[in-house]
C-alpha positions in Angstrom: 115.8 99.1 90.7 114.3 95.8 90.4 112.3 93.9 93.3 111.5 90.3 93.5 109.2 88.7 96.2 109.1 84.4 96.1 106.2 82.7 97.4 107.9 81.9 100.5 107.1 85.2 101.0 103.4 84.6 101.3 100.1 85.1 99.3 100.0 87.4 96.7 98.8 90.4 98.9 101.7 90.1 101.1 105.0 89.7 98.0 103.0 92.5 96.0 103.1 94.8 99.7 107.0 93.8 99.9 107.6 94.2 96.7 105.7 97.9 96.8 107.7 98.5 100.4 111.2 97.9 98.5 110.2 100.6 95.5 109.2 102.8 98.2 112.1 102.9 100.5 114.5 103.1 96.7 112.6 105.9 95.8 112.4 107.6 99.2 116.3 107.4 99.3 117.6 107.8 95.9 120.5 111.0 97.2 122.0 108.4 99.4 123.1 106.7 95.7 125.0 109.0 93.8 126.1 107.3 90.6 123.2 104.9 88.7 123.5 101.6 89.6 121.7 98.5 88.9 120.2 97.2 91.8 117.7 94.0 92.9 116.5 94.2 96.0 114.7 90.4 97.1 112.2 90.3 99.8 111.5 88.5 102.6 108.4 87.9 104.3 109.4 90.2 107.7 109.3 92.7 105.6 105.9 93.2 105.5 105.8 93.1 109.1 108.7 95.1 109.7 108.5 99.1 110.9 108.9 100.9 108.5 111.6 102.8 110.2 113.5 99.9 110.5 113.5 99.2 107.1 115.0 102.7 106.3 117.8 101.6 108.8 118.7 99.0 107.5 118.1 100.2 103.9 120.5 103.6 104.6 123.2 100.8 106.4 123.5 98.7 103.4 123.5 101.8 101.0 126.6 102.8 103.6 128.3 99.3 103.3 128.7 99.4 99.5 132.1 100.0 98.4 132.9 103.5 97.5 132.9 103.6 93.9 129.5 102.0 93.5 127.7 104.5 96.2 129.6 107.6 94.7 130.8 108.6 98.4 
């Protein structure tokens, strides 16, 4: 898993905090993938902002919407 943060994102303290908030929430949810997969995750500046349980949310949704075969469902 790959994360990428733009400079629209902000200042270097705030990309490097999304960028570390995108590993986390990968890392805190790897069981919900169950076959390896590529994945890049880009970042936007509510991120940093965001609750952090709305970020696992939104993360788990997306993880949900992926077609079968590439979430191992």
């Amino acid at each position: 898993m790959s994360a990428v943060s733009s400079r629209k994102v902000g200042d270097a303290v705030r990309r490097n905090r999304a960028r570390r908030r995108a590993r986390e929430l990968f890392r805190r949810n790897k069981d919900l993938l169950k076959t390896p997969m590529d994945m890049l995750l880009i970042t936007r500046a509510e991120m940093v902002e965001a609750p952090w349980s709305l970020l696992q949310e939104q993360y788990a949704a997306f993880i949900a919407s992926l077609p079968k075969e590439a979430s191992g469902r």
